[in-house]
N, C-alpha and C positions, 0 to 999 in steps of 0.2 A: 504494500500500500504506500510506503515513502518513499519507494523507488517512481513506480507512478508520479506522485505530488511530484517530488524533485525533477523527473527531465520535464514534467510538464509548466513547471517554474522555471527553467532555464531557456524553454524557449522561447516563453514571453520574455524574457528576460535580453535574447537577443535580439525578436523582433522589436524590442525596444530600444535598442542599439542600430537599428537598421533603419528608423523612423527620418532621421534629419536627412539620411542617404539618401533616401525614396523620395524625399519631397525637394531634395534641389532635383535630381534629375526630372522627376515631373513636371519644374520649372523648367530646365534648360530643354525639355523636350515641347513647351508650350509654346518658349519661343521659337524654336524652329520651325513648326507648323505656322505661324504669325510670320513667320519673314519668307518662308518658303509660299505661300498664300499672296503677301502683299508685293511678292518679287513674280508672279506670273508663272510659276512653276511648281509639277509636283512634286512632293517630298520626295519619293522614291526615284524619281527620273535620272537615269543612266545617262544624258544625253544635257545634260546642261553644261557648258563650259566652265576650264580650268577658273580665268581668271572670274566670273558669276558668282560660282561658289564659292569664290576666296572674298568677294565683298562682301557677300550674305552670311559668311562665317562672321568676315570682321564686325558686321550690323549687330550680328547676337551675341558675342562681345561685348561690343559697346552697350548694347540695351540691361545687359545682367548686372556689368557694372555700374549703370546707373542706377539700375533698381538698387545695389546692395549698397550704393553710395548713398541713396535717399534714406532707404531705413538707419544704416549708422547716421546718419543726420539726426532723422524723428528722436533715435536715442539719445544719443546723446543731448537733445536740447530737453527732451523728457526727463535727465535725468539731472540735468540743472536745474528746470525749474523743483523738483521732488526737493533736492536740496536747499534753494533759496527759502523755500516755503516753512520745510523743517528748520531750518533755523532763524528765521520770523519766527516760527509757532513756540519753539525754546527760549528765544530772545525772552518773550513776555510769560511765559508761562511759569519758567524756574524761579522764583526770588533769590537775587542777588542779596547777600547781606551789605549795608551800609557799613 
């Protein structure tokens, strides 16, 4: 019975290790069908030129790292304001002795 429990623990255990993996590739796979689509061509297409594919690379490149650049922004300004505020809300809340 705790053999059971245990591998059935361990594999949740690495599907949840596998989780950040799965969701950027679902990313980088969403953009490709989005750049492959608004560049006129099918995803699987054998027949589209060197240099095509090499700018539709370079396109989803650029758009991932803009995406990952925007969120580290959100955070980090999320995470200044979290701070200014905590300490405003400490500022008045601790009494300082005279």
């Amino acid at each position: 019975m705790g053999h059971a429990t245990d591998m059935i623990n361990r594999i949740r255990y690495n599907d949840s290790l596998r989780k950040p993996y799965r969701a950027r590739h679902e990313r980088i796979k969403e953009a490709y069908k989005t750049e492959f689509k608004s560049s006129g061509f099918e995803l699987y297409d054998r027949n589209i030129p060197k240099e095509e594919l090499e700018r539709i690379r370079a396109n989803i490149r650029k758009t991932l790292k803009r995406e990952s650049m925007i969120a580290w922004g959100k955070t980090i300004i999320l995470t200044c304001i979290v701070a200014v505020l905590l300490g405003y809300l400490l500022y008045f809340l601790i009494p300082f002795p005279d």
